[in-house]
C-alpha positions in Angstrom: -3.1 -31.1 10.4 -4.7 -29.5 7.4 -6.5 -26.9 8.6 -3.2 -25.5 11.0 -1.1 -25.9 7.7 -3.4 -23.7 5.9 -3.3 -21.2 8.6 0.3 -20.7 8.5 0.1 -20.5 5.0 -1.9 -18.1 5.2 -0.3 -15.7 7.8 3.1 -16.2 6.3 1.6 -14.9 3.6 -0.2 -11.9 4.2 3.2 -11.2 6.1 5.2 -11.8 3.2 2.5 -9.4 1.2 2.3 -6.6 4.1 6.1 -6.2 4.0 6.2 -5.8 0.1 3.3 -2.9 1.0 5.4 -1.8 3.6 8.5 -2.0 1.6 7.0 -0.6 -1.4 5.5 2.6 0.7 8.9 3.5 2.4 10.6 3.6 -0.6 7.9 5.5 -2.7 8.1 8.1 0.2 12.0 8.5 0.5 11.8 8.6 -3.8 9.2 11.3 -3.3 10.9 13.1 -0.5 14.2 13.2 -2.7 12.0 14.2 -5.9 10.6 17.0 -3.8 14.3 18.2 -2.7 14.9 17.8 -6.3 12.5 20.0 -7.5 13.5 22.6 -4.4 16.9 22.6 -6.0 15.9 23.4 -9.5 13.8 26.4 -8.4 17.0 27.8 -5.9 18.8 27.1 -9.5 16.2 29.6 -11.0 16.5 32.1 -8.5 20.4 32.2 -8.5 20.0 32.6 -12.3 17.5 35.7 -12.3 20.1 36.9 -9.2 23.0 37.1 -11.0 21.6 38.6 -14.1 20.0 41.4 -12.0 23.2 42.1 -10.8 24.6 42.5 -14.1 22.0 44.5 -15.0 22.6 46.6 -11.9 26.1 47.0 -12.8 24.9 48.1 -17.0 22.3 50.5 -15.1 25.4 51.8 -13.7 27.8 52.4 -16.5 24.6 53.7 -18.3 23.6 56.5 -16.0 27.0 57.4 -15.6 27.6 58.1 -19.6 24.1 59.8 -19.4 25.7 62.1 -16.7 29.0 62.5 -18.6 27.3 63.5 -22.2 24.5 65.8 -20.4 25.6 66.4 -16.6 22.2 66.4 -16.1 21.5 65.4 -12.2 19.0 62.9 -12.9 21.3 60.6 -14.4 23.6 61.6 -11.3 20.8 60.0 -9.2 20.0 56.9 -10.9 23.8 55.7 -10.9 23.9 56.4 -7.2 20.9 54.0 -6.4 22.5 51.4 -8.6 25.5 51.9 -6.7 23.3 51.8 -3.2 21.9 48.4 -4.8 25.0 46.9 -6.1 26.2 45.3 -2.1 22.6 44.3 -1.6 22.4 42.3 -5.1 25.4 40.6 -4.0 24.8 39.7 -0.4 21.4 38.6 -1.4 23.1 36.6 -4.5 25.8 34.9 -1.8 23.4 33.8 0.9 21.5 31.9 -2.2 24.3 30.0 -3.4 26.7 29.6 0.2 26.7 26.0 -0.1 28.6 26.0 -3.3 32.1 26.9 -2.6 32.7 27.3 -6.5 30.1 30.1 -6.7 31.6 31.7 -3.7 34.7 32.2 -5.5 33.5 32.7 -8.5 31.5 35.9 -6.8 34.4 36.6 -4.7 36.5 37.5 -8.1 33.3 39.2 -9.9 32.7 41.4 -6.6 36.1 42.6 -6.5 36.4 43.7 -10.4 33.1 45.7 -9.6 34.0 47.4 -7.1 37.1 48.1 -9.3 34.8 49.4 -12.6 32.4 51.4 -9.8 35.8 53.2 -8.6 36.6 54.1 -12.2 32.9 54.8 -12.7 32.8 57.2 -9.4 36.1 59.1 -10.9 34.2 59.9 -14.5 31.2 61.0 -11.6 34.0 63.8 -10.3 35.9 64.0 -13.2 32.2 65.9 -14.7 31.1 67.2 -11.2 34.2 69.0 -10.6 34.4 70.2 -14.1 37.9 69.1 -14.6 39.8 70.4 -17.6 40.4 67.1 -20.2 38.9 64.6 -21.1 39.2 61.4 -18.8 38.0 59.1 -21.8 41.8 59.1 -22.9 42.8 56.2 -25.1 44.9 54.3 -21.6 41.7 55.0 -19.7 39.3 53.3 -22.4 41.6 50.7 -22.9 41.7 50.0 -19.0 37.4 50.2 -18.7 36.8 48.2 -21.9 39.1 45.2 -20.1 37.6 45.6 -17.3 33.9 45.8 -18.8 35.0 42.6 -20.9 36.0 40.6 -17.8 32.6 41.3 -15.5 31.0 40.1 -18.5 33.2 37.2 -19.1 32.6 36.2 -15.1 28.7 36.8 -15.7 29.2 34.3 -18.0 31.1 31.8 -15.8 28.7 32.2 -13.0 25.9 31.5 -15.4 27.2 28.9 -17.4 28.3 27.1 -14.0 24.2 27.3 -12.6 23.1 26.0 -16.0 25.3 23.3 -15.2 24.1 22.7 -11.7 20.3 23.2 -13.3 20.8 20.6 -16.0 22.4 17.9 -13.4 19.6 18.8 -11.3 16.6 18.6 -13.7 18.1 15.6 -14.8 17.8 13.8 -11.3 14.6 14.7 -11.0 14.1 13.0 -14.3 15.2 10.1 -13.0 13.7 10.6 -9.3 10.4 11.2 -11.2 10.6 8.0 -13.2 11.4 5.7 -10.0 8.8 7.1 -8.5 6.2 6.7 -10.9 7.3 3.0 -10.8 7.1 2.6 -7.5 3.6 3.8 -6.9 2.8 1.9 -10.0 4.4 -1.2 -8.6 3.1 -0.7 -5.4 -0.6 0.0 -6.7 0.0 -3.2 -9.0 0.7 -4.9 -6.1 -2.4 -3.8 -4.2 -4.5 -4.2 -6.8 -2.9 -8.4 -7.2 -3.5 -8.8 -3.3 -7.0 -7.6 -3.3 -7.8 -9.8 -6.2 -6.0 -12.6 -4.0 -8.0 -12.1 -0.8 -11.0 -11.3 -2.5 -10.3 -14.9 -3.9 -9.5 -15.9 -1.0 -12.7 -15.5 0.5 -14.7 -15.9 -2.3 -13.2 -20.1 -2.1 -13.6 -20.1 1.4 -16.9 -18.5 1.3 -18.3 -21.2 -1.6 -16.2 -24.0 0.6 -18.0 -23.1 3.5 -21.3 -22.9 2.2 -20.8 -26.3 0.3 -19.5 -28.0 3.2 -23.1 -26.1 5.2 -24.9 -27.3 2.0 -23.8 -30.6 2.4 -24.2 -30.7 6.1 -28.0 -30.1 5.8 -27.9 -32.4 3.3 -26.3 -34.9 5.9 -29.0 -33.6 8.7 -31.8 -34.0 6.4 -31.6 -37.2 4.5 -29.5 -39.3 7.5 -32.0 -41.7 9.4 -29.8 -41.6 12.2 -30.1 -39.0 14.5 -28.1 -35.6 14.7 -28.1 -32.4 16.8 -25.9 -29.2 17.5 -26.4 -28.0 20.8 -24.8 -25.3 22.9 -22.8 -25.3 26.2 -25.4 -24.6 28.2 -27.9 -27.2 26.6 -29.8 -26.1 24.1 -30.5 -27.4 20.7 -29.3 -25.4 18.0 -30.0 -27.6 15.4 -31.7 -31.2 14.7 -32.7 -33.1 11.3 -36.0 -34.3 10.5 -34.9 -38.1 12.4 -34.7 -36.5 15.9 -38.6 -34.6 14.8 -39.6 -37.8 13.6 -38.4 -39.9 16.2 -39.9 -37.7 19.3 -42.9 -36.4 17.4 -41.9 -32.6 18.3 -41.4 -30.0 15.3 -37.8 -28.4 15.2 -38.9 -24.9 16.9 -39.9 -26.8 19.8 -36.8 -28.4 20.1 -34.7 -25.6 19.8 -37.2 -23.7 22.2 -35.9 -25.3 25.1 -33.2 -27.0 26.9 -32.5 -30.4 26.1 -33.5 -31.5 29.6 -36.7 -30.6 29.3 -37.1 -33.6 27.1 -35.2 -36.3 29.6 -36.5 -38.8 31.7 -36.1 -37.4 35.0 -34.4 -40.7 36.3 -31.4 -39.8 33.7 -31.0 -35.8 34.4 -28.2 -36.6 36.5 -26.3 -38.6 34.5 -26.7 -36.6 31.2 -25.6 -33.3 33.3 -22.2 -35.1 34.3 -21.8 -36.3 30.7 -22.8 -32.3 29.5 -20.4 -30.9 32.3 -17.4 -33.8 30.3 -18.4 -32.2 26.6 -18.2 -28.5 28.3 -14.6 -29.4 29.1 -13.6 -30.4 26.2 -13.9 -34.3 26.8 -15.6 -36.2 23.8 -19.0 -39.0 24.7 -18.8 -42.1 23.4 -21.6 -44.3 23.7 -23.9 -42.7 26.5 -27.5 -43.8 26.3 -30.4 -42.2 28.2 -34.0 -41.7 27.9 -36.2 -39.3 26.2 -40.0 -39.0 26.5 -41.4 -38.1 23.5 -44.5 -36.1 22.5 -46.8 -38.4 22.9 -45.5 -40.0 26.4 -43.2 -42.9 24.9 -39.5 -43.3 26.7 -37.2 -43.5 24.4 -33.5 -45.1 24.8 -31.0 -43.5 22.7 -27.4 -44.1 22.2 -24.8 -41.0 21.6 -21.6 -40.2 20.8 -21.1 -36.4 21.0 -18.1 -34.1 20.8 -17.1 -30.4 21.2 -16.0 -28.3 18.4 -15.6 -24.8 19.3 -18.7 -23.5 21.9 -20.7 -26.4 19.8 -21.4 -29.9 20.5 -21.5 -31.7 17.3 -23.6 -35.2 18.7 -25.7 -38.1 16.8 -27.6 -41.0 18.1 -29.6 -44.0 17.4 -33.2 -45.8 18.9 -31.4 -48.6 20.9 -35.1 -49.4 22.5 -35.5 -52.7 21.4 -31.7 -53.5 22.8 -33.6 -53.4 26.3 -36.3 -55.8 25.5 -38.7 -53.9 27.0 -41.7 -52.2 25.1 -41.9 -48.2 25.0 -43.6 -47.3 28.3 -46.3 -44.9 27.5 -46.0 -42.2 30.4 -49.4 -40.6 31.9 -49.6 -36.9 32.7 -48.3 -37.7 36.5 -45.7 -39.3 35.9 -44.6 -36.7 32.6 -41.4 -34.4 34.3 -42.1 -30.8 35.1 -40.8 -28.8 32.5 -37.4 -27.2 33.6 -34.7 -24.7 32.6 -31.6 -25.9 34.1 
């Protein structure tokens, strides 16, 4: 019952440990993919940043040409503020496609887009007010008043729009803080982990190595010193393995046991019956005291006694000289009468 204990000891836990792998690498990879959508979100926070402040400077550009072209009605500053004003709708659309998911940016643009459209209308009429050479001057102290208030609020909603990103950025940059930290723990867990299991199966097999070649050690040991007889043979009857006893006893060295089938060594009068007892072991059936005869090297019959069992594809047998229980002296077998040498 030991051994079949040990085994489900043993699968139970290399379950136990390939879930905890298993675990360990699902979450390390949904922590990574979130630290990855983390870190997409802080670089869309640094594009909406550098979009909105290009739009600002847009609209300066703007205001700037257009004093240029109020103090020198020169045309090139004419120019410039119209490509501001050609870039001005682009800047924004590309500004709102970056931060559509955010329905406080959206209204937070909505309101800036509005005022400058309103400041590039009072922008357009100092544009005519020079280009038609109107009498006055349209920089009266109401007008002033009305573009400095309206100047102050696109910068005041610049602001907003930036403060709220820097918001978004900090909330975001703290996540992946936090992301970056459970994931570093996680792959350090989970390497930890590895590392513990390898050290356990390497144990593993390091005791079960040194257990299997004591109990091998100790098994030739067995073979070599026991004056009884023992053998390992094969299915299909062949000697695999015999102690020094077995050489001893039938005066043949260990290679030429092991170079043929055990038949070759029987008394032809017992090949029958040993086949039927081979044909039990092959089916899994254990031997208990069979005895036939073997001729040994130098002609003598031999009665032996076995008790032989499968393990595996191996039969694990031993057995002892029960000649003298027959009363009868060794018969010393001439060259006639030795068996033909056979391979069944």
């Amino acid at each position: 019952m030991k051994k079949p204990i040990i085994r489900v000891r043993f699968y139970v836990g290399f379950l136990i440990a390939s879930l905890l792998v298993a675990f360990i690498t699902i979450s390390s990879d949904r922590s990574t993919k979130k630290l990855l959508e983390s870190s997409h979100g802080i670089v869309s926070s640094y594009h909406i940043q550098r979009e909105i402040e290009r739009l600002a400077l847009n609209i300066s550009n703007a205001q700037t040409h257009t004093r240029g072209y109020y103090i020198t009605h020169q045309s090139a500053f004419l120019d410039e503020y119209q490509a501001e004003k050609r870039k001005l709708s682009t800047n924004i659309r590309r500004l709102e496609e970056l931060i559509k998911s955010n329905p406080q940016q959206i209204a937070q643009l909505r309101e800036l887009e509005t005022v400058l459209y309103v400041r590039i209308g009072q922008l357009d009429s100092v544009v005519k007010h020079v280009s038609q050479k109107k009498e006055g001057d349209i920089f009266t102290a109401e007008n002033v008043k009305i573009f400095k208030s309206h100047e102050h609020k696109i910068q005041t909603l610049f602001a907003g729009m930036l403060q709220t990103e820097e918001n978004i950025l900090a909330a975001r940059m703290e996540e992946s803080n936090r992301l970056s930290t459970r994931t570093f723990s996680i792959v350090t867990a989970g390497g930890t982990l590895v590392l513990v299991l390898m050290n356990i199966a390497a144990y593993v097999v390091y005791r079960d190595s040194t257990r299997r070649q004591r109990a091998e050690n100790e098994l030739d040991k067995f073979f070599e010193f026991s004056l009884d007889l023992h053998v390992l043979a094969d299915m299909n009857g062949n000697f695999t393995k015999v102690n020094p006893a077995f050489e001893r006893l039938l005066g043949y060295s260990a290679f030429e046991l092991t170079s043929k089938t055990f038949f070759n060594f029987i008394h032809p009068d017992d090949l029958e019956s040993t086949r039927i007892e081979a044909n039990k072991l092959a089916t899994g059936e254990p031997v208990i005291h069979f005895e036939n005869r073997y001729i040994a090297k130098d002609g003598k019959v031999i009665w032996l006694s076995w008790i032989a069992a499968p393990v595996g594809h191996s039969i694990y047998a031993t057995a002892r000289d029960v000649s003298d229980l027959h009363k009868t002296q060794p018969k010393v077998m001439t060259d006639d009468e030795r068996p033909p040498e056979t391979n069944v």
